[in-house]
PAKE-352605 format. One record per residue (C-alpha): x, y, z. Coordinates in Angstrom, 1 decimal, padded with zeros to 4 digits, always signed. Layout:
<recs>
u X v Y w Z
...
</recs>
This chain:
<recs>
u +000.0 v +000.0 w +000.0
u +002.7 v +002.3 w +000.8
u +003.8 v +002.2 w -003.2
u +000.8 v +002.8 w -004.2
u +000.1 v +005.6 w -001.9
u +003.8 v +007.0 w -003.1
u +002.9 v +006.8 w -006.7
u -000.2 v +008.5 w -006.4
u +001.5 v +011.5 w -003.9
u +004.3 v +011.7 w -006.8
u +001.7 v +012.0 w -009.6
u -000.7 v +014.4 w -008.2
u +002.6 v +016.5 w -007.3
u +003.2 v +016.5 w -010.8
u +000.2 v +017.3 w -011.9
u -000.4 v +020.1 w -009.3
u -001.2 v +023.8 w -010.8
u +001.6 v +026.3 w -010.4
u +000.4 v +029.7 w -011.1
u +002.2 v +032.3 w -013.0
u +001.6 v +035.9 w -012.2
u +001.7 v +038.8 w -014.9
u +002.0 v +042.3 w -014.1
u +001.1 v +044.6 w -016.6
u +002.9 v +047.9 w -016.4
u -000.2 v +049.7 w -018.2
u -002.7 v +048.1 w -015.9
u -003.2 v +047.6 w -012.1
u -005.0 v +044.2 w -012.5
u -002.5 v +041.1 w -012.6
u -002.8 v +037.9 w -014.6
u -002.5 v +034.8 w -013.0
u -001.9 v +031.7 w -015.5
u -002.1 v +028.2 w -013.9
u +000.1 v +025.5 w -015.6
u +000.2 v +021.8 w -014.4
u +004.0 v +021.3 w -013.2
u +004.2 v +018.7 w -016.1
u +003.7 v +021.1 w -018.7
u +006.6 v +022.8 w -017.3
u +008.9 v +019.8 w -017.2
u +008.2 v +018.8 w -020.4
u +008.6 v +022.3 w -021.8
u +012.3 v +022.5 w -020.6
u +012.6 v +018.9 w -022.1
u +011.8 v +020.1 w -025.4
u +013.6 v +023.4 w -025.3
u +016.7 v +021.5 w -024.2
u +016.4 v +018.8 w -027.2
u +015.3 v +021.8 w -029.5
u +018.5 v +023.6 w -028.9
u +021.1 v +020.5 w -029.0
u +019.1 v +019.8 w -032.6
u +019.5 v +023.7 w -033.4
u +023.2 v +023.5 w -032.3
u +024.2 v +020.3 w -034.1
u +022.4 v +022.0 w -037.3
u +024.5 v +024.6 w -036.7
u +027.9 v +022.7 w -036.5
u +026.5 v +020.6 w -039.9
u +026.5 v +023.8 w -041.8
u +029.4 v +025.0 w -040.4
u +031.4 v +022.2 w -041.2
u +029.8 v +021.7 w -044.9
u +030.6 v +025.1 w -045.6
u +034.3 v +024.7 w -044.0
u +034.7 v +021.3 w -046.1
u +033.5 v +024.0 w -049.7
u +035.8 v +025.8 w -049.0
u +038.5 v +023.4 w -048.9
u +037.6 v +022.0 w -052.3
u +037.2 v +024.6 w -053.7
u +040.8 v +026.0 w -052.7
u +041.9 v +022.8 w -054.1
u +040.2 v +023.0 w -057.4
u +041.5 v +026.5 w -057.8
u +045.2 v +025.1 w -056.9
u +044.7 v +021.8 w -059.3
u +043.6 v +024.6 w -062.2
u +046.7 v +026.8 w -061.7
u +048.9 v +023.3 w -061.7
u +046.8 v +022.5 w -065.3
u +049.4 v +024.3 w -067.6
u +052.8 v +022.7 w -066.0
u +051.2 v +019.6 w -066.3
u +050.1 v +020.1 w -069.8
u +053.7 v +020.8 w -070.1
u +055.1 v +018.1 w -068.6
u +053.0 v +015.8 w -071.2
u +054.6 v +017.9 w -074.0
u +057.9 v +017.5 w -073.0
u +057.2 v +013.8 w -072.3
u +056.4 v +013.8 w -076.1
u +059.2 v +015.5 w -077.0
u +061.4 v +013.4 w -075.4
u +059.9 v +010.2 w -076.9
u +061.0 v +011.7 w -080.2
u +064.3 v +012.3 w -079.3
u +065.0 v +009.3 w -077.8
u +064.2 v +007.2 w -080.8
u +066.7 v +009.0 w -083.2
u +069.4 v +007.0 w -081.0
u +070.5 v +009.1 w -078.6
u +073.7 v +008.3 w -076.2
u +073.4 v +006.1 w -073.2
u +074.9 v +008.7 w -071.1
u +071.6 v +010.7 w -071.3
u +070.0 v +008.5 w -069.3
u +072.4 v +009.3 w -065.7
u +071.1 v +012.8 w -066.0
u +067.4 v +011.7 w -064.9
u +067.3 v +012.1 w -061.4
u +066.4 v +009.2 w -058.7
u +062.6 v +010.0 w -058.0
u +062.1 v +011.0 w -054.4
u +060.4 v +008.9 w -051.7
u +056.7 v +009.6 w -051.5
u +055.0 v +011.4 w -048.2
u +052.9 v +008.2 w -046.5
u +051.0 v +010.5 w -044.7
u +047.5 v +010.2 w -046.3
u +047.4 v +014.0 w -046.5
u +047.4 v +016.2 w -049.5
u +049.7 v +018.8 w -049.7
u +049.2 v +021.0 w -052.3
u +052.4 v +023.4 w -051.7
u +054.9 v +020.3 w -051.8
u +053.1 v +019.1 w -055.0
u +053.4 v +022.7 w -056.1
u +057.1 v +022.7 w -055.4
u +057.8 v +019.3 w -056.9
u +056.2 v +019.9 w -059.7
u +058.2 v +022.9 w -060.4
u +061.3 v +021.2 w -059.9
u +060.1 v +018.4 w -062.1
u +059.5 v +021.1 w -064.7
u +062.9 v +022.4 w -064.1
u +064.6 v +019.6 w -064.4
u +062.6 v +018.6 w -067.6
u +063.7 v +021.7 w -068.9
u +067.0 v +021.1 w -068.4
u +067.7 v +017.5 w -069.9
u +065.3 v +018.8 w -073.0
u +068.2 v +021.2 w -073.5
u +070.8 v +018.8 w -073.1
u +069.3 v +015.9 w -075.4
u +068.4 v +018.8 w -078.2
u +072.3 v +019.6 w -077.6
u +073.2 v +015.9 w -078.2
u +070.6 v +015.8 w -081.1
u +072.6 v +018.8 w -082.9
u +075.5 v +017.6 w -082.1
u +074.6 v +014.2 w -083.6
u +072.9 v +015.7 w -086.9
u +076.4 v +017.7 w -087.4
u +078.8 v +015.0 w -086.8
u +079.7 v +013.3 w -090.2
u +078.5 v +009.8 w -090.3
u +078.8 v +007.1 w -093.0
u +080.3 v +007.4 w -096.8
u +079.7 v +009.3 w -099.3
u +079.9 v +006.7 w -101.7
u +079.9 v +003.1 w -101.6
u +083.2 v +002.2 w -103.0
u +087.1 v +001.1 w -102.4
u +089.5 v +002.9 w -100.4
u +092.5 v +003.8 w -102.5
u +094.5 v +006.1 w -100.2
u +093.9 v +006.8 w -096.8
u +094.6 v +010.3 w -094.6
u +098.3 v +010.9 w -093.7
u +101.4 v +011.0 w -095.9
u +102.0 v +009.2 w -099.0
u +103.9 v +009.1 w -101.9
u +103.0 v +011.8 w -104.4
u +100.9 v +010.1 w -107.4
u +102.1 v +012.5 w -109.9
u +105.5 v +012.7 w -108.4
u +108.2 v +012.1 w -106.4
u +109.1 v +012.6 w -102.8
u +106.2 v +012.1 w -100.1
u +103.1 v +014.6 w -099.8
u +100.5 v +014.6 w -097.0
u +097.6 v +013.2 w -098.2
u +094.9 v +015.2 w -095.7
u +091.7 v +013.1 w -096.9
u +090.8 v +009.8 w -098.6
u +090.2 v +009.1 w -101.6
u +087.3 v +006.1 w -102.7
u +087.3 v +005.0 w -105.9
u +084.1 v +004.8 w -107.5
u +082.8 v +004.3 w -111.6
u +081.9 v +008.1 w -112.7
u +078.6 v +008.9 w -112.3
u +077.9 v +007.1 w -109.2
u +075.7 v +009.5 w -106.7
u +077.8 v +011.8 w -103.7
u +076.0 v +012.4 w -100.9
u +076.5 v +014.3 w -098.0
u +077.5 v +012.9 w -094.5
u +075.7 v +015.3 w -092.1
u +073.3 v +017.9 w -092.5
u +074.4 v +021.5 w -093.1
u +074.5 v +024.3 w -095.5
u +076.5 v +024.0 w -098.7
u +079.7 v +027.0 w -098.5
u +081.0 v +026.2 w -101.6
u +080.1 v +024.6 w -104.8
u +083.1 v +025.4 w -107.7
u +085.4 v +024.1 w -109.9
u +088.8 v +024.6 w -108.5
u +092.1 v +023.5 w -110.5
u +093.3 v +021.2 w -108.0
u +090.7 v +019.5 w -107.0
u +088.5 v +019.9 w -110.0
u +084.6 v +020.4 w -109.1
u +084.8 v +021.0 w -105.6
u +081.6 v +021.0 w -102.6
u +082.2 v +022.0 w -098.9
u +079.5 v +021.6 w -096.8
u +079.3 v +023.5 w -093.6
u +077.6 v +021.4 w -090.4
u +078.2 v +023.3 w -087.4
u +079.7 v +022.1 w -084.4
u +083.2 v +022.5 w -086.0
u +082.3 v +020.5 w -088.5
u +082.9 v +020.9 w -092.4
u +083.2 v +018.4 w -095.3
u +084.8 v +018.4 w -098.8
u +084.1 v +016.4 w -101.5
u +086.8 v +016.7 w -104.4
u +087.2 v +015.8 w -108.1
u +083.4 v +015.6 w -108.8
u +082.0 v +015.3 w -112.7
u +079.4 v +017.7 w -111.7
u +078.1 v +019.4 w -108.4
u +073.9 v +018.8 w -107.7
u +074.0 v +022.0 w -104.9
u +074.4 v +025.5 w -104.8
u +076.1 v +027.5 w -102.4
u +074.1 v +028.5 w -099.3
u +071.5 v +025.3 w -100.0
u +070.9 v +023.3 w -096.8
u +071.2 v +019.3 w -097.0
u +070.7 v +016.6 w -095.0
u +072.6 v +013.7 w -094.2
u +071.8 v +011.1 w -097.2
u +071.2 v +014.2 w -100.0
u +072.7 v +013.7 w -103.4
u +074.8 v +017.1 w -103.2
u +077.5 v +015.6 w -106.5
u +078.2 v +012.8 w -109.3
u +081.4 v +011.5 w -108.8
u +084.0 v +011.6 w -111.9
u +087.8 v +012.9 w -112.1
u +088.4 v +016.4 w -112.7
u +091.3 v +018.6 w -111.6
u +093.9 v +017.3 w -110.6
u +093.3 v +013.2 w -110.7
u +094.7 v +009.8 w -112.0
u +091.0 v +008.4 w -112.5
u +087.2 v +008.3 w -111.4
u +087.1 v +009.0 w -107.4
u +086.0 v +010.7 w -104.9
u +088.2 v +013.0 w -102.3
u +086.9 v +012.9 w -098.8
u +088.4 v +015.6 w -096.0
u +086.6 v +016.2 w -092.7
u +087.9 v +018.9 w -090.6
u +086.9 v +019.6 w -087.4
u +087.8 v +023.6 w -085.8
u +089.9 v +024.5 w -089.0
u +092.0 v +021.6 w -089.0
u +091.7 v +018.3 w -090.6
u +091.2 v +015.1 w -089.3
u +091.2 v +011.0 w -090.6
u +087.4 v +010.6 w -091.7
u +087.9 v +006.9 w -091.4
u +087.2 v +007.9 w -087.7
u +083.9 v +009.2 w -088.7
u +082.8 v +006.1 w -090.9
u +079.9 v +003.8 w -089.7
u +080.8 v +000.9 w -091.3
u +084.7 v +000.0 w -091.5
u +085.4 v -001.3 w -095.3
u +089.1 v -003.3 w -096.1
</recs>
């Protein structure tokens, strides 16, 4: 009995009036409002969970706006990145095409070891800035050196002019129209008259003549240090200031000027000075 009685003294408790007094400031009469003590319980219940919801709604928006900003910062930064990367792609490109012409092993060392990678998780856009920059530097720098190696290659003489018989080689000799010994400062390659010149490296054609000596007469300028002469041609198939590439038909061999038969006179000189062009050849003949 002494539960029930507890239950009952707890419930008319909270269901007892509690009376709430206005005073008007325009009016002498009061207002009294009566309000079960439930009512009131229930009320702060309501306004407590009403704010918590109001607050968290608050943080939700606060974040989401936090978290738009974020990516948008990023998708700003990621656009400004857009043109290295673009290129970066190029010069990829690029390099693909150089490669393939053959370049020299020793290329390769100048590619840097690639760095160890952040395992952090984060993103850091000013470190990818910064990488990428000095990727970009660095690409420059070995596009320069390979387009340097790429010159160099396209002026160095390569090959023969003709496919023929060496008959006397770079150095002294004995004089073929005299006695006593002469140096000899090219090679001569015998060859039937007629039979196609063409020039060993690409370059731009400074002289195109017949001279007594050595009959119709093409040098071919290359760069680099690098010049070519072709002697004793039966007719020259350039003119001066024409540019040619290695492989170009630039004379027909024959034996003019000064010459005991059809051939063709081969000189490379390198800085004003000649050198043996059988150290140029691709393919050593006997």
């Amino acid at each position: 009995m002494s539960v029930i009685y507890r239950i009952k003294k707890f419930t008319k408790k909270l269901f007892s009036p509690v009376s709430i007094m206005f005073i008007p400031h325009n009016c002498k009469k009061t207002i009294n409002v009566k309000i079960p003590s439930v009512f009131i319980f229930a009320s702060v219940v309501l306004w407590l969970a009403g704010s918590f919801y109001l607050g968290s709604m608050a943080i939700d928006a606060f974040e989401y706006q936090r978290m738009k900003q974020m990516v948008d910062s990023y998708n700003t930064q990621f656009t400004e990145l857009k043109p290295t990367i673009l290129m970066l792609k190029k010069a990829e490109a690029e390099f693909k095409g150089l490669l393939s012409r053959g370049s020299k092993k020793e290329i390769l060392e100048k590619i840097a070891d690639k760095k160890e990678t952040d395992d952090s998780g984060s993103l850091d856009i000013d470190s990818l800035k910064e990488e990428i920059q000095k990727t970009a530097e660095s690409v420059a720098s070995i596009r320069e050196f390979l387009k340097g190696q790429w010159d160099t290659y396209l002026a160095t003489p390569a090959g023969w002019p003709v496919d023929g018989r060496i008959t006397s080689t770079f150095g002294n000799r004995q004089n073929p129209r005299g006695s006593g010994i002469q140096f000899h400062s090219g090679m001569d390659i015998s060859v039937p008259s007629g039979t196609p010149v063409k020039a060993t490296a690409d370059g731009v054609v400074g002289l195109s003549k017949f001279h007594s000596g050595s009959g119709n007469l093409v040098v071919i300028e290359h760069g680099m240090g690098y010049s070519t002469f072709y002697a004793h041609n039966r007719s020259n198939n350039v003119e001066v200031g024409q540019r040619v590439k290695r492989g170009d038909i630039i004379a027909y061999s024959g034996s003019t000027g000064n010459s005991t038969g059809p051939h063709v006179h081969y000189e490379v000189w390198k800085h004003s000075r000649p050198v043996n062009p059988k150290d140029f050849l691709e393919v050593q003949k006997k």
